[in-house]
N, C-alpha and C positions, 0 to 999 in steps of 0.2 A: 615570556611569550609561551601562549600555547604548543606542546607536542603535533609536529606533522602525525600524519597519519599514519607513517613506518613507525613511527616509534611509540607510538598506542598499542600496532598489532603485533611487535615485537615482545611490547611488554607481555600484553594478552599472552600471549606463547609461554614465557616464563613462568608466568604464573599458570596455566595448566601444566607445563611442564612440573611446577612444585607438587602440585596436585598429583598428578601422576607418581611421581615419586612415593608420596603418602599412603597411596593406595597401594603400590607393591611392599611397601612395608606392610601393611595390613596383609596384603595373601601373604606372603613369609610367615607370618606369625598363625595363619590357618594352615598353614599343610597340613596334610595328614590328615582330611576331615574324614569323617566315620560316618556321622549319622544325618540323616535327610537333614536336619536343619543345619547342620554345618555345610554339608554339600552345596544346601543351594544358597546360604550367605556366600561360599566360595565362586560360585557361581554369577551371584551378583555382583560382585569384586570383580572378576574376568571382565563380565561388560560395561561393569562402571570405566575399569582400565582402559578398552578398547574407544571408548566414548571420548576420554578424555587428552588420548594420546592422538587420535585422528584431530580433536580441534588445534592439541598444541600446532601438529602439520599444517593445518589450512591457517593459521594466525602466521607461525614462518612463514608460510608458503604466497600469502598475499602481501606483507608485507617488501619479501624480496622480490616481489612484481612490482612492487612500486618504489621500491630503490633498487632498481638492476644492478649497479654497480660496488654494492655492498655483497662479498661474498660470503661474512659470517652468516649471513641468513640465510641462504644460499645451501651452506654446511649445517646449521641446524633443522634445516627443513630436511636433507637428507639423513643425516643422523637420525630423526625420529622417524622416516619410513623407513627405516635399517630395523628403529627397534620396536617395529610394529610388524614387520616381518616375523623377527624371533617370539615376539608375541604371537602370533598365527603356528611357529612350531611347537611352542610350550604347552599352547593350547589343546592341540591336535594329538600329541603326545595325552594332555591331562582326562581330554573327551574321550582318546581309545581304552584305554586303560578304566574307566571311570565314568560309562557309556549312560545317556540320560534316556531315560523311557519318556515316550512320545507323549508331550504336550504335560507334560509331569504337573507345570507348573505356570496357569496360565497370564500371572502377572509380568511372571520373566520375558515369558515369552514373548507379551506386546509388546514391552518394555525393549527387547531383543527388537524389534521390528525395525527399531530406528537406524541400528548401527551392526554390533555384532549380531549375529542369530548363531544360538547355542544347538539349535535343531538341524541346522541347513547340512551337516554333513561333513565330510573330509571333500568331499570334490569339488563342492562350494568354497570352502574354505582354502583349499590350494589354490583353485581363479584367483579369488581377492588376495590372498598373498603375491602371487604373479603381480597382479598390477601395483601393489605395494613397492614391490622389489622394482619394476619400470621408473614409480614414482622416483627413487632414492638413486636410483640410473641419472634420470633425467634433470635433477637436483645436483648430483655430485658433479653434472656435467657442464652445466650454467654457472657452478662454482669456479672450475677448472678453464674456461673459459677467460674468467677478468684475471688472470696471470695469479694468483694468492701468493704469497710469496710462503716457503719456508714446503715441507714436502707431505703435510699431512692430508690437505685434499687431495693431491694427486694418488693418494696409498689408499685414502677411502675409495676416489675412484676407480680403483684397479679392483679392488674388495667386491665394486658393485656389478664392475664386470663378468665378474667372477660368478656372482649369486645368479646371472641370467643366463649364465654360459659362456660369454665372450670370453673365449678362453685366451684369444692372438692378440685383442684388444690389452689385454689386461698383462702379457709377456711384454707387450710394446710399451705400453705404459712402462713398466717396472725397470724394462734395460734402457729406459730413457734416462729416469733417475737416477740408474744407477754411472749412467755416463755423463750425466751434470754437473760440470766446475764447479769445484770446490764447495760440492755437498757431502756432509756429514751422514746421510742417509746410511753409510753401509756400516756403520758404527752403532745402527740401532739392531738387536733385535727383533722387537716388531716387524722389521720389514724382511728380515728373511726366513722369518716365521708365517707370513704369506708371502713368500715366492715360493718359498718350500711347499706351503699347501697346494697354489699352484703346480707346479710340477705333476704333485701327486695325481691331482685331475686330467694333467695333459696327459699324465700316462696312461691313464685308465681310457680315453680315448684313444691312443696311440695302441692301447690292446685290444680295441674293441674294431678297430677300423683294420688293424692285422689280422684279424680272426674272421675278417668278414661279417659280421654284427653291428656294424656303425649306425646309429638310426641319426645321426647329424644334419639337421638342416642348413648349420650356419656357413653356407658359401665359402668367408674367408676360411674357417675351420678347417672344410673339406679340400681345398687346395692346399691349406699348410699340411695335412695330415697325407693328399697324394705324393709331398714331394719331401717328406723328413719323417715320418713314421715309423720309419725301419733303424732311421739311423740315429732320431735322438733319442738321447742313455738318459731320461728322466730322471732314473733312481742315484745315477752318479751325480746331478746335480742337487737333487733334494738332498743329498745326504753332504755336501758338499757346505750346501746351503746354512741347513741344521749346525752343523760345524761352525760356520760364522756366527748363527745364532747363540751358539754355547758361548764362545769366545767373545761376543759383544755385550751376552749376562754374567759369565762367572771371571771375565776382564782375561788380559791377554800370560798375566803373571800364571795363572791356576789351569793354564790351557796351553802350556808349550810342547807335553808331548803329542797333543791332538793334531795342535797345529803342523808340526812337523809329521804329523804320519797322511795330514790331508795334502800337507802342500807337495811329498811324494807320488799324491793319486793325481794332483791336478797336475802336474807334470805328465804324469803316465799317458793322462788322458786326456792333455791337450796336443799332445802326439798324433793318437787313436784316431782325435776329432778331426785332425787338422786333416788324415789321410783319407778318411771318410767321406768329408768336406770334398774334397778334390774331385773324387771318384763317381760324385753325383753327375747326373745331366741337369744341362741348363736350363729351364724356363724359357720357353719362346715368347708365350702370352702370358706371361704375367705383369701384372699393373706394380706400377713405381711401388705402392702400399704393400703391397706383397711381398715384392721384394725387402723392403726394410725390416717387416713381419721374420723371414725366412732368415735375414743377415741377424737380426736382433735375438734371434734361436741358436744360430748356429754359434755366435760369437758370446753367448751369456757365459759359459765353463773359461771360454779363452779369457775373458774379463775375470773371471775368478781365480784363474789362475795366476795370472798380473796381480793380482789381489796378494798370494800368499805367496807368490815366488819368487818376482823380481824387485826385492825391496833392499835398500838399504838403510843400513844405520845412521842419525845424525851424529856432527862433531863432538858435538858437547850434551851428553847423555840428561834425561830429568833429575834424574837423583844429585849429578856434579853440580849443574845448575840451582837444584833448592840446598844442597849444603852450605853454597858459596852464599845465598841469598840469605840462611838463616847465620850465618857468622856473621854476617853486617847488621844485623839487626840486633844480634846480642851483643854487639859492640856497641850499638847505638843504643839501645835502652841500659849498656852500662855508664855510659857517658851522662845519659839522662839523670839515672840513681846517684852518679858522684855529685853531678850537679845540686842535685837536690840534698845533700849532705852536707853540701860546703854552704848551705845555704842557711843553717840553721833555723829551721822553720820549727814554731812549737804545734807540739803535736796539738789536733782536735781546733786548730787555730784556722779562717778563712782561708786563710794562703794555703794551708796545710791541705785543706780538702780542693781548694785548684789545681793544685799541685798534684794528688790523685788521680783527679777527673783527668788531668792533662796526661797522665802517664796512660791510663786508662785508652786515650785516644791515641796513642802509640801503639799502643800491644794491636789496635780495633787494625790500623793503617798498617802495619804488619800481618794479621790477617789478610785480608784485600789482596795485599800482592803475592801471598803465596799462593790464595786462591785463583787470580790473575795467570799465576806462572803454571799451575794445574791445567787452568785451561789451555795455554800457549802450549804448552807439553806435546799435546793431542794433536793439534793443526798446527802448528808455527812450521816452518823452514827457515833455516839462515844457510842458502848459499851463496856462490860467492859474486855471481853476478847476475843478470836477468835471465841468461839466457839457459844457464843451468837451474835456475826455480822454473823453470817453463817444462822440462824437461825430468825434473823431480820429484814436480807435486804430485803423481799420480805411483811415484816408486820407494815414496817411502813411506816405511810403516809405522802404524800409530797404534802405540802403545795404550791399552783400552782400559782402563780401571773396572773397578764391579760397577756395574748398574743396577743390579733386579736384584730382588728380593728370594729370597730362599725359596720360597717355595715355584717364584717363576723359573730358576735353575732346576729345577728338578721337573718339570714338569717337560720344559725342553729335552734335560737329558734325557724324557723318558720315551721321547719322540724317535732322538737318537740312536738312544739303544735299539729300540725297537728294529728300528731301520736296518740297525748292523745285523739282530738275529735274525730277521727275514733272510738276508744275500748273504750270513755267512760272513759277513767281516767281522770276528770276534777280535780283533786286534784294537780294531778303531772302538769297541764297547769297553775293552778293559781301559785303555787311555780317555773313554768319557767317562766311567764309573771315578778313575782319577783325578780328573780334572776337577769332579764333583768332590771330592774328600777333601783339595787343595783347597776349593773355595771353602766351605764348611770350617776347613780352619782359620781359614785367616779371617773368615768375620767372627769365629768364638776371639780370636788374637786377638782383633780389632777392639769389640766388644769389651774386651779384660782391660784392655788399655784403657779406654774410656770408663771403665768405672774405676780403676785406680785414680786417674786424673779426677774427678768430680770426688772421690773418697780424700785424696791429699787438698782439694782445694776446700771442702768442708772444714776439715780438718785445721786448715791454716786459717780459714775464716774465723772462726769458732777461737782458735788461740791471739787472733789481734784480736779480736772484740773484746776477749776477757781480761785481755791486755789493755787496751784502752786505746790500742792504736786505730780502730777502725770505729766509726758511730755507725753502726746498728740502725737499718731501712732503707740507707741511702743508696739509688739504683744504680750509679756508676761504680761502687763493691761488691755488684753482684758482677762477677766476669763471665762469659760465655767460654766454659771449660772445653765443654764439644768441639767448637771453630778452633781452641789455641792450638796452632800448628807452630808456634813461633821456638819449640825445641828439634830434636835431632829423629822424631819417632815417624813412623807412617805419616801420612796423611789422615783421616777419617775419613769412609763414603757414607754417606747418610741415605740410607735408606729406608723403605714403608717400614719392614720390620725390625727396624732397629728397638723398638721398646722390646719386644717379643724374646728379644737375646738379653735381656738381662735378666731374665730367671736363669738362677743357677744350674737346675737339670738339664734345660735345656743349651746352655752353651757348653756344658762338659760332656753332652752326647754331639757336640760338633765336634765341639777340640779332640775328642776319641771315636771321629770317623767313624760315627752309626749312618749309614744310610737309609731314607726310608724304604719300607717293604718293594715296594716294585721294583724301584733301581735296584736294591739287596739281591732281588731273585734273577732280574738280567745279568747284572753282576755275575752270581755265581755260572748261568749259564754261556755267557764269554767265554769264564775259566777254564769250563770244561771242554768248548771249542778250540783255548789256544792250546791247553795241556799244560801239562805238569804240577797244575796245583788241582788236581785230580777230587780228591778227597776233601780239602778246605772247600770246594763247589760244593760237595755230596751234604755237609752239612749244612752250609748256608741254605740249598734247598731241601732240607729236612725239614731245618726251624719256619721255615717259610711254608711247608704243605702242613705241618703242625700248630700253626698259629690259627686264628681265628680275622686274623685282621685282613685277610683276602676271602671271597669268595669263592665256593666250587665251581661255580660257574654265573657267566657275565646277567645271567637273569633279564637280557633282552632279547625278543622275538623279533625273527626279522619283518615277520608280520607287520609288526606295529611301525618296524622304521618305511616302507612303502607307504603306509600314510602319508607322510610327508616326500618321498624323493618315489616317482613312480619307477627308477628305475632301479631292480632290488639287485642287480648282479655292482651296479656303483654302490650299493650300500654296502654291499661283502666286499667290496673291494677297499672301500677306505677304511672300514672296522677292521681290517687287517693290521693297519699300521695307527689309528688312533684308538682304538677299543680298550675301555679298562682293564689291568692283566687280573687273572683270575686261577685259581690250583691250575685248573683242567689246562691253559693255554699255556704256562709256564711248563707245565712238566711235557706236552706236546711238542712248545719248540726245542727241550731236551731230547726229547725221541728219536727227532730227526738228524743229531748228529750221533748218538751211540752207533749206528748201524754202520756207520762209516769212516767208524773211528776202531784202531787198535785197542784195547783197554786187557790189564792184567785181570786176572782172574777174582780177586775179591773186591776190586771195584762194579765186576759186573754182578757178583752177589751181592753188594749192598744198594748197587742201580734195581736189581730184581725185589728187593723187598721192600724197596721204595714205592713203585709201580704197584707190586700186591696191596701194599695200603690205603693209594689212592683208589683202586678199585674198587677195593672193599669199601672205601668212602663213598664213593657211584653206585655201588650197590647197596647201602642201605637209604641215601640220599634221593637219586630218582628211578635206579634201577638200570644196566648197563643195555637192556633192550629198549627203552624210553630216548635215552642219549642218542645210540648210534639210530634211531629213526627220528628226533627231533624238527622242529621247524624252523631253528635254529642252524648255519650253515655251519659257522665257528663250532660249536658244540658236537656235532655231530662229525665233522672232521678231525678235531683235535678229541675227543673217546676213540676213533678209530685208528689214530695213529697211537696213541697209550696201549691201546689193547695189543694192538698186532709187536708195538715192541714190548711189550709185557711177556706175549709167545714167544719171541723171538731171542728175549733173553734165558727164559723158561728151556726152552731147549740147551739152548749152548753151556747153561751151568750145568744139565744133564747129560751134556757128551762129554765136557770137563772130568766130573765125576765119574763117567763110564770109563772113559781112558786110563784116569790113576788109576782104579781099580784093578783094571786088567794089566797093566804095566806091573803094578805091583805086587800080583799077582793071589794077593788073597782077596777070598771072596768072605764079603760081608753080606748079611743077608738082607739086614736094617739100608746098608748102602742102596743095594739093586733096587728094594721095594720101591724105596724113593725116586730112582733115577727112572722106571716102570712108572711109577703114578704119576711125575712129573709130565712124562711126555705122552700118557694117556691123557692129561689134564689138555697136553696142547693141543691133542687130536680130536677132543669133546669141543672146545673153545673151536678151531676152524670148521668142524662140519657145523656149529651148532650157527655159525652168521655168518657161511658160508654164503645165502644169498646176498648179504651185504657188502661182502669182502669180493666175490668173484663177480668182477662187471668185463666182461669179453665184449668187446664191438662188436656188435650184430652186423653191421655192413660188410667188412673183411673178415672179425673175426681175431683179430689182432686184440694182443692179450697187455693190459695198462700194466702200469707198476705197484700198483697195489695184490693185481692178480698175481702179476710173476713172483710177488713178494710171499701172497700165504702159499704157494708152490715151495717153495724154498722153505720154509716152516714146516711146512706139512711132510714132505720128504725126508727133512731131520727127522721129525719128531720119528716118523715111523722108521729111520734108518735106526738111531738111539733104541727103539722099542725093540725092534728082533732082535740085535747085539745082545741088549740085556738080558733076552729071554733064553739063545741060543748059550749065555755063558754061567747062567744059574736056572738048573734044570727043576724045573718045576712044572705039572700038570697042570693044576689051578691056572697060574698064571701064562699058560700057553693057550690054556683055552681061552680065557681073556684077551687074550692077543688076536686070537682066531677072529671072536667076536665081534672087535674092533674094524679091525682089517673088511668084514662084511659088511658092515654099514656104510665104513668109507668107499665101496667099489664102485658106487655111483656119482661119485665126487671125483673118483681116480678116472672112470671110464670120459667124463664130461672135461677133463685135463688134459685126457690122451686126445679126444675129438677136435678140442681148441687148437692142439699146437698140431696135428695133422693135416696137411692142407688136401688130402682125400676124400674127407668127410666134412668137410667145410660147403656150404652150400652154392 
């Protein structure tokens, strides 16, 4: 029989879908183009892609109108406006950076007329993305509709919510799933890797509707945000979150002290919530939807908490259970072997090779069920009667093996970490840098095992062949050494990059806990957060601002990301916590805890010569006047916090040294100069970006903490500078002092004015 009509335009899709494909392999293979003709081949590529990715859409898209009730079409139509989307960002990103002069090329351009137009602009081009992103809305939601089973349209759908703003849509969505019988959802990754992102975005609204800056039109939005803005703790959830994420990629073995330091906060903080919760007023007018919206908010952490708190252990542990399971087996394939011994079979003889094959099919049905009891492991309950499995499936915990691949663990954790150095939790970053070291080994572990196993089974091959006992090509002697679980060792997780681990370098920089550069440089910044391993920090971020494998700075304008997102204070605000780390931002969120930490005296002179380095890095790099004015908000924030603790420690090693001196009571001449040009150097440094550093409210007049901060700097240095000069007499260098002092008396008089409230206007 001929193909209905769905499955013509089904196919059709696929096949532009192949299509598609082919061609981003083609641009991959052009980046980088340089010269007119590469540009505009790349060029041509763009809108061949956009041409052919909009028909895959409209072949999905007509053919799931005419089987409504088929929801993979459904999901492949939105799938492709999802990544016709990101095609609109890639783009927009490629055209700013990469800007085409008007009418360059006039074959393109007609050509351009049909589908994409490479001319039409960034404002053009964000419209048609909007409706893109409606499209893939409106698709996930037709999908979500005929029931799918299993929870990966309902997570697209939250995703697409998410792209158009529906921020309450897309929490409801997700505390839905996560409240659905005997769903495996919270076991993935993925998915609290978008709640997490979630989170992030409510809170950026939740800051922006505090502050009085909310420009939000979405209705439900605005009522979730009048009546929980204050009180939900986004950042305890996303980090909360992240933590599940860690633990559902690097499995539940490599992650107990995380667990245990989270499942003390989700305690803490289902406390906080629950009192919080209370203290609210009710909702007079709000609608049923609302309400579930505001319970589905308030109740996500109490559900997370349930998550990591009140669990218990089953009776009969996995490991008791596969032990018990692999001695029957090796009892039953010795039974097998006797058999077949008492049987006298001649070797290389028909029997002989059934005989094999049959054994063969023993070891395969041995496999199976350890694989079977792997899974049962995760999900299974055995209690004792119905009414206690009703009551426990949601309280016991499942033991999580690895899932992801190395490089999705680190990427996580690097989400994690982050998160911790923003709020200061260096506790929860030294047990996720750990968590990270623990997984790292067990897949080198893993890794070594499996190629011992495939080395001894070669090995054995190779001596019955040449023995005579095995015939050579026949496929039931080749054994699947990987799957044999049927001894006493791990299990195996197979993963994407399990080939990647058997290069030898590479698995003996896991088995000896090399982390890569970012985690390395959080890492050490934790350290120096929680204390005591003071110094092992100072070097890890040494080799780290010494290396070459990070950059000085992140090299994107915020310019170019309004392009795409018109709103530039959301952009700063989510490069906070996803932005690749770079010298400048690492040794920034260092900055921010020296000042407020105790530290012995030659810790702060190797923190100081640290600082001098990167400086001097900045200044022959882009210049330290270029940074602290940049158009870049990261960059220019994070120069300003390095500089001022760079002064700040600059001082303090100079009253260090002023005091032994004088304590000690000889005077050295070499000592004074220095401890003099030191804190003339601090005093050249604040007046010299004194406009940048002193921002006083002009409305009250009330002085920030950046200002109160070079105050405090400035009063050292020059408290430091007469000490020195009053205790090693010298004209020269009192007139030097004089001089100083004169410059700064318009810096001192504009200090005095600020905190006087007489002269305030």
């Amino acid at each position: 029989a001929a193909p209905g009509a769905p499955q013509v335009y089904s196919s059709l899709g696929m096949v532009y879908d192949s299509m598609l494909s082919e061609v981003e392999s083609k641009m991959q293979n052009a980046e980088g183009a340089q010269t007119v003709e590469e540009r505009g081949s790349y060029l041509n590529l763009i809108i061949r892609q956009f041409d052919l990715a909009q028909k895959a859409y409209a072949s999905y898209h007509v053919a799931a109108l005419l089987c409504k009730r088929d929801f993979v079409l459904w999901e492949k139509g939105g799938d492709m406006a999802s990544r016709i989307c990101q095609m609109y960002v890639d783009t927009i990103a490629y055209l700013t950076t990469n800007p085409l002069e008007p009418d360059n090329d006039p074959a393109v351009g007609t050509e351009a007329r049909k589908g994409f137009d490479p001319h039409a602009g960034p404002e053009k081009w964000k419209a048609e993305r909007k409706e893109w992103l409606d499209h893939a809305l409106a698709a996930f939601t037709a999908a979500d509709n005929i029931r799918p089973p299993g929870d990966d349209i309902p997570c697209k759908l939250a995703q697409a919510h998410m792209d158009v703003g529906n921020y309450i849509e897309a929490l409801t969505i997700l505390s839905d799933l996560r409240n659905k019988p005997k769903s495996d959802i919270e076991t993935s990754h993925s998915f609290w890797l978008l709640y997490s992102d979630l989170m992030m975005k409510i809170g950026y609204e939740c800051k922006q509707w505090n502050d009085g800056t909310s420009q939000k039109q979405n209705v439900t939005m605005k009522k979730w945000l009048r009546k929980n803005s204050k009180t939900f703790d986004w950042k305890e959830r996303r980090l909360q979150a992240l933590c599940l994420a860690l633990e559902s990629a690097a499995g539940s073995e490599a992650c107990t002290d995380l667990t245990e330091w989270t499942r003390y906060r989700a305690d803490k903080f289902d406390t906080q919530d629950s009192e919080g919760v209370a203290k609210d007023p009710p909702e007079t007018n709000g609608a049923e939807k609302d309400q579930k919206v505001d319970e589905a908010a308030c109740n996500v952490t109490k559900d997370m908490g349930k998550e990591l708190t009140e669990l218990e252990a089953p009776k009969l542990s996995y490991e008791q259970q596969r032990h018990a399971l692999v001695q029957s087996q090796k009892l039953e394939l010795h039974k097998f072997d006797m058999m077949t011994a008492k049987m006298n079979i001649v070797e290389g003889s028909h029997m002989s090779r059934d005989r094999v094959s049959a054994r063969d099919l023993l070891v395969e049905k041995h496999r199976t069920a350890i694989r079977e009891l792997v899974k049962q492991s995760y999900t299974d309950i055995q209690p004792d009667d119905e009414q206690k499995q009703q009551s426990t499936d949601d309280e016991v915990q499942k033991f999580l093996p690895p899932q992801a691949s190395c490089a999705t663990v680190c990427d996580i954790a690097g989400l994690l970490l982050n998160q911790c150095v923003q709020y200061g939790l260096y506790e929860g970053g030294v047990f996720t840098a750990q968590s990270v070291l623990s997984y790292f080994k067990a897949r080198a572990r893993t890794s070594q095992m499996r190629l011992e196993k495939q080395r001894a089974h070669t090995v054995r091959q190779q001596e019955q062949e040449r023995q005579g006992f095995v015939q050579p090509g026949f496929g039931y002697d080749k054994l699947n050494i990987q799957m044999d679980e049927s001894d006493e060792e791990d299990p195996d997780t197979f993963l994407s990059d399990d080939e990647e681990l058997e290069d030898e370098v590479l698995r003996q920089a896991l088995q000896n806990g090399v982390l890569p550069i970012d985690l390395r440089s959080l890492y050490a910044i934790c350290l120096v957060g929680t204390g005591g391993q003071d110094y092992l920090a100072l070097r890890i971020l040494n080799q780290v601002l010494m290396s070459d494998e990070l950059a000085l700075f992140d090299g994107v304008d915020d310019v170019a990301n309004v392009e795409v997102d018109d709103d530039p204070d959301r952009t700063l605000f989510l490069k906070q916590f996803t932005a690749p780390l770079n010298k400048t931002s690492i040794l920034a969120s260092t900055a921010e805890m020296i000042q407020n930490t105790m530290r012995d005296d030659r810790w702060k002179r190797r923190a100081l010569q640290m600082f001098r380095l990167h400086l001097k890095a900045i200044g022959s790099n882009q210049g330290l006047d270029e940074c602290l004015t940049s158009n870049n908000v990261l960059t220019r924030n994070n120069s300003s916090r390095i500089l001022l603790t760079a002064t700040y420690l600059l001082v303090e090693c100079a009253e260090l040294d002023l005091t032994t001196t004088i304590e000690s009571g000889a005077s050295d001449a070499k000592t004074t100069q220095r401890i003099i040009s030191d804190a003339l150097s601090a005093i050249k440094t604040i007046t010299r970006f004194h406009n940048i550093f002193w921002m006083p409210s002009f409305r009250d007049w009330s002085l920030s903490k950046t200002s109160l901060e070079i105050i405090g700097i400035f009063s050292g240095a020059i408290s430091v500078l007469t000490r020195a000069v009053s205790s090693f007499k010298d004209k020269q260098l009192q007139t030097i002092v004089k001089d100083v002092l004169a410059t700064t008396r318009t810096m001192i008089a504009v200090i005095t004015q600020a905190g006087n409230t007489t002269f305030q206007p």
